[in-house]
The first five atom37 places (N, CA, C, CB, O) and aatype in JSON, in Angstrom:
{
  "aatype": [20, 20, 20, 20, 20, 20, 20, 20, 20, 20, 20, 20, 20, 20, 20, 20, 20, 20, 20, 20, 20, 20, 20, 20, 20, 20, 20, 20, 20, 20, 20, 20, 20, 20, 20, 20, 20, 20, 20, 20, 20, 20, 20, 20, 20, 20, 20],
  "atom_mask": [
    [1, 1, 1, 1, 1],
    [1, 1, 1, 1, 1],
    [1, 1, 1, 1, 1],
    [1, 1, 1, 1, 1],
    [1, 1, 1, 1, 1],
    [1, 1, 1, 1, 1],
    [1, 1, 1, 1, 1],
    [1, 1, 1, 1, 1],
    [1, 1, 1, 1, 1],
    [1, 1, 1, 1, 1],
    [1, 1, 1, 1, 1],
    [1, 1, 1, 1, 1],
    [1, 1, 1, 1, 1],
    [1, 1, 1, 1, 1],
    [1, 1, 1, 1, 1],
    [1, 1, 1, 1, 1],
    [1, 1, 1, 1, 1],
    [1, 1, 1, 1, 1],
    [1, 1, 1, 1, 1],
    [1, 1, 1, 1, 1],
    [1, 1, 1, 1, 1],
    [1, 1, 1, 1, 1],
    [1, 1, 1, 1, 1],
    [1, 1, 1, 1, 1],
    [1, 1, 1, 1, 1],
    [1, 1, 1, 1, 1],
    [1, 1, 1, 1, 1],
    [1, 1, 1, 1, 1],
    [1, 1, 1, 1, 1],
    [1, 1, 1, 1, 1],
    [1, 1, 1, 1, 1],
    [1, 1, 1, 1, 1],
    [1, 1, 1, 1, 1],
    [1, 1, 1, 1, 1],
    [1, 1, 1, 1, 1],
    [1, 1, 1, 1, 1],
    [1, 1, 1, 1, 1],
    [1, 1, 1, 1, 1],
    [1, 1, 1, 1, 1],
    [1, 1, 1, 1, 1],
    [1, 1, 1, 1, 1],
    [1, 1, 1, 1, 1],
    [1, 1, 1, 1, 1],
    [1, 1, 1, 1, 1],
    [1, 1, 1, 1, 1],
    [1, 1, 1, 1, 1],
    [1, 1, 1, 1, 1]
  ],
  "atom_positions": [
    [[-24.39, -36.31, -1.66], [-25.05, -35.01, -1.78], [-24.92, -34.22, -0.47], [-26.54, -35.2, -2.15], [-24.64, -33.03, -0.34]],
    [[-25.14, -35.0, 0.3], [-24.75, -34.25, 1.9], [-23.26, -33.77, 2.59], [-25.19, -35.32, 2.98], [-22.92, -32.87, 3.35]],
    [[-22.63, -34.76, 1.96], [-21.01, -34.39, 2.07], [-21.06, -32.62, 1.26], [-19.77, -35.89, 0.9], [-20.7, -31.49, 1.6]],
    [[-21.66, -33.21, 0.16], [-21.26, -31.89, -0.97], [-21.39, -30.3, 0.01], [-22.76, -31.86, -2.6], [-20.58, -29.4, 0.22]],
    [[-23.12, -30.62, 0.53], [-23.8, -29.44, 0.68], [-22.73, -28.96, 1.81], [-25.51, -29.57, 1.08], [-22.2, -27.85, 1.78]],
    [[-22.39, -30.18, 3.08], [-21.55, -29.76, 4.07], [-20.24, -29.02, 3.62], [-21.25, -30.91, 4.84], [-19.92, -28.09, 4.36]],
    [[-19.29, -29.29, 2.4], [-18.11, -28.45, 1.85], [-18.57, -27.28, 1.46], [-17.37, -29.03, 0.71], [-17.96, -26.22, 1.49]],
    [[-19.65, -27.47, 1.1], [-19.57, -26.05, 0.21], [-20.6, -25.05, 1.23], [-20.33, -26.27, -1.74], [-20.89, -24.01, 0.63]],
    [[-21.06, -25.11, 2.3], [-21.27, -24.35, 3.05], [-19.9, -23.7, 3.99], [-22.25, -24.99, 3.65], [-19.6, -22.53, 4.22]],
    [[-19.32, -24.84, 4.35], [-18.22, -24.53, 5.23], [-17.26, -23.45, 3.74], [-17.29, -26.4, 6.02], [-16.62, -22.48, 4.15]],
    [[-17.25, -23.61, 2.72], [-15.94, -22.81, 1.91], [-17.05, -21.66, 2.55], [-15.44, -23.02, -0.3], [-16.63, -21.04, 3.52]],
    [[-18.71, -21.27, 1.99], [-19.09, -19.84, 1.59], [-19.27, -19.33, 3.35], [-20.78, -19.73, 0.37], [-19.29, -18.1, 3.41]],
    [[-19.34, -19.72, 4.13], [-18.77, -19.57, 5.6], [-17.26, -18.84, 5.8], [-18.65, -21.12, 6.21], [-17.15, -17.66, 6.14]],
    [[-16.14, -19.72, 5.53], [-15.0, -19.26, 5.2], [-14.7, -17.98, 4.33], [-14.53, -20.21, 4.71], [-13.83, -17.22, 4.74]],
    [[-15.39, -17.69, 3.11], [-15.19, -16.76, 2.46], [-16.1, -15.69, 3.29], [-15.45, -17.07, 1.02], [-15.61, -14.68, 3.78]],
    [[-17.01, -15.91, 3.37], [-17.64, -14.75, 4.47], [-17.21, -14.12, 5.45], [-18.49, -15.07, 5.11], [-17.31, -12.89, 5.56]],
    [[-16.62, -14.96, 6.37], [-15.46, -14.64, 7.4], [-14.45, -13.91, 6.79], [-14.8, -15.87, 7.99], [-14.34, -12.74, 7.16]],
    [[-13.76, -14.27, 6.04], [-12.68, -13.53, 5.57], [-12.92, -12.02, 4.97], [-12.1, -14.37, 4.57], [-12.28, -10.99, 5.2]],
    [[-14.07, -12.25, 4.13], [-14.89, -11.19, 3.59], [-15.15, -10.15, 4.7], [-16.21, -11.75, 3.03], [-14.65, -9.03, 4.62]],
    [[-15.67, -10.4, 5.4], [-16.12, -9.14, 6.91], [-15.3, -9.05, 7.67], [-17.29, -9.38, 7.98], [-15.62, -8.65, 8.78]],
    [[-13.98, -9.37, 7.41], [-12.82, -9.27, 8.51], [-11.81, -8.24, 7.94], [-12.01, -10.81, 8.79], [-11.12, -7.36, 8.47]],
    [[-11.99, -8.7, 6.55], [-11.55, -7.35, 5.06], [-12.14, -6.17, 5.2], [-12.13, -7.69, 3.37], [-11.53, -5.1, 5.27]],
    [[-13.54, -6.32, 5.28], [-14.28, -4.97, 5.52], [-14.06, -4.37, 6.39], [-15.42, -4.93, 5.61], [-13.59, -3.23, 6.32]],
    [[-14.34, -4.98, 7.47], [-13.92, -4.37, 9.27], [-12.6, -3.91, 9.07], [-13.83, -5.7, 10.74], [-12.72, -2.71, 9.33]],
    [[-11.05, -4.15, 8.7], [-10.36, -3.59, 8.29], [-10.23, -2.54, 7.65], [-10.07, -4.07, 8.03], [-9.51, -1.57, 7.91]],
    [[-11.0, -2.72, 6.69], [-10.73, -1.25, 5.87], [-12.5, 0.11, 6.8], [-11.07, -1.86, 3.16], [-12.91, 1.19, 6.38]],
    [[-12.76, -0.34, 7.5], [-13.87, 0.36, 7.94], [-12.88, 1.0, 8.96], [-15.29, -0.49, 8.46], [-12.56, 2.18, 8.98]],
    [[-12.37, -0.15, 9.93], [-12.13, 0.52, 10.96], [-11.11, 1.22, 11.12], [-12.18, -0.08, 11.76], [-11.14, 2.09, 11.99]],
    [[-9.61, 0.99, 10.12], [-8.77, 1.68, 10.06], [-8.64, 3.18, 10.03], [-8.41, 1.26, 9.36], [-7.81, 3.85, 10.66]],
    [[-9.85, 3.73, 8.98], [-9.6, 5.49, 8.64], [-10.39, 5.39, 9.95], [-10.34, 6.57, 6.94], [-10.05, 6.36, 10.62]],
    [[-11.3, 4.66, 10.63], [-12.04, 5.08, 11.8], [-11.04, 5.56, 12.52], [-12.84, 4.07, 12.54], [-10.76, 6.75, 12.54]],
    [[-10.31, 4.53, 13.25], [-9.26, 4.41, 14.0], [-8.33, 5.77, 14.02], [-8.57, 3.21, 13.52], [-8.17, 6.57, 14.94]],
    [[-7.84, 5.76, 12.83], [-7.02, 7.28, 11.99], [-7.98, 8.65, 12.52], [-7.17, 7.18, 9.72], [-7.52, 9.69, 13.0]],
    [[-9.26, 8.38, 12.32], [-9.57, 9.77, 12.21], [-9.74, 10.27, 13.92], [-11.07, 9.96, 11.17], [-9.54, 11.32, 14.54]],
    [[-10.09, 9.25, 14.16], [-10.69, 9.33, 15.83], [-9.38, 9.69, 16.69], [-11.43, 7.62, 16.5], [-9.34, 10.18, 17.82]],
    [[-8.3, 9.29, 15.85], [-6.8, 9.33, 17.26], [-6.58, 10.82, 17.83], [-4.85, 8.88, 16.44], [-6.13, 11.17, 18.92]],
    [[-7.09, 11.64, 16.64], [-6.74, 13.17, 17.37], [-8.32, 13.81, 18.05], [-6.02, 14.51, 15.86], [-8.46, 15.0, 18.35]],
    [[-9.19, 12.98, 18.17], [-10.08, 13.69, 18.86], [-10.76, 12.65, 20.46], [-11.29, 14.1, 17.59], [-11.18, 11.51, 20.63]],
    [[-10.55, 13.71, 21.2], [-10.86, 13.06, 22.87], [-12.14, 12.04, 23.13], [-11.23, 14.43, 23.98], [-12.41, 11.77, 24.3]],
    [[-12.76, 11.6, 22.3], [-13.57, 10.58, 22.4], [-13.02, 8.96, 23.1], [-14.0, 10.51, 21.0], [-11.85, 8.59, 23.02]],
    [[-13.83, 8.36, 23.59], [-13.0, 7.34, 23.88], [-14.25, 6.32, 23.37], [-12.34, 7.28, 25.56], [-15.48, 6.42, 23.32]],
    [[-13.1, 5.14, 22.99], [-13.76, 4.06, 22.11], [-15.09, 3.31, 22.74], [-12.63, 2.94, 21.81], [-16.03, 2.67, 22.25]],
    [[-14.68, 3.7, 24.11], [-16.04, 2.98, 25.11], [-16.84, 3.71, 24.57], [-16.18, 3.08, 26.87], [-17.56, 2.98, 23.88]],
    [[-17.34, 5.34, 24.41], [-18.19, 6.0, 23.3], [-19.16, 5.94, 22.23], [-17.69, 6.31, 22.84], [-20.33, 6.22, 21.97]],
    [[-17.91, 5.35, 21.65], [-18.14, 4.6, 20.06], [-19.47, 3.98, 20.43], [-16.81, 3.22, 19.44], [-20.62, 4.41, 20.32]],
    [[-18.88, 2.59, 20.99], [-19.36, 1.26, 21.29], [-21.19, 1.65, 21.72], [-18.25, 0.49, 22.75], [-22.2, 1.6, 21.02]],
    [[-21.06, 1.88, 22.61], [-22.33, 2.37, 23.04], [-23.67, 2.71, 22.19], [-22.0, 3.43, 23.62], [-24.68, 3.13, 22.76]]
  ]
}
């Protein structure tokens, strides 16, 4: 039962990761896009 719980945390871990790495991709890309023609700098953003 403990083996079990340990796999199947580590897959919905894994899928999570992958999941918010998908998102952050598609978030940050048009970010990225829209921001290139205006003088802001990413240190900015961050802040």
């Amino acid at each position: 039962m403990k083996n079990l719980k340990k796999s199947l945390l580590s897959k919905t871990m894994k899928a999570v990761g992958s999941l918010s790495l998908f998102l952050a991709a598609i978030v940050i890309t048009p970010a990225s896009l829209g921001m290139g023609h205006q003088p802001k700098c990413p240190e900015d953003l961050l802040k």
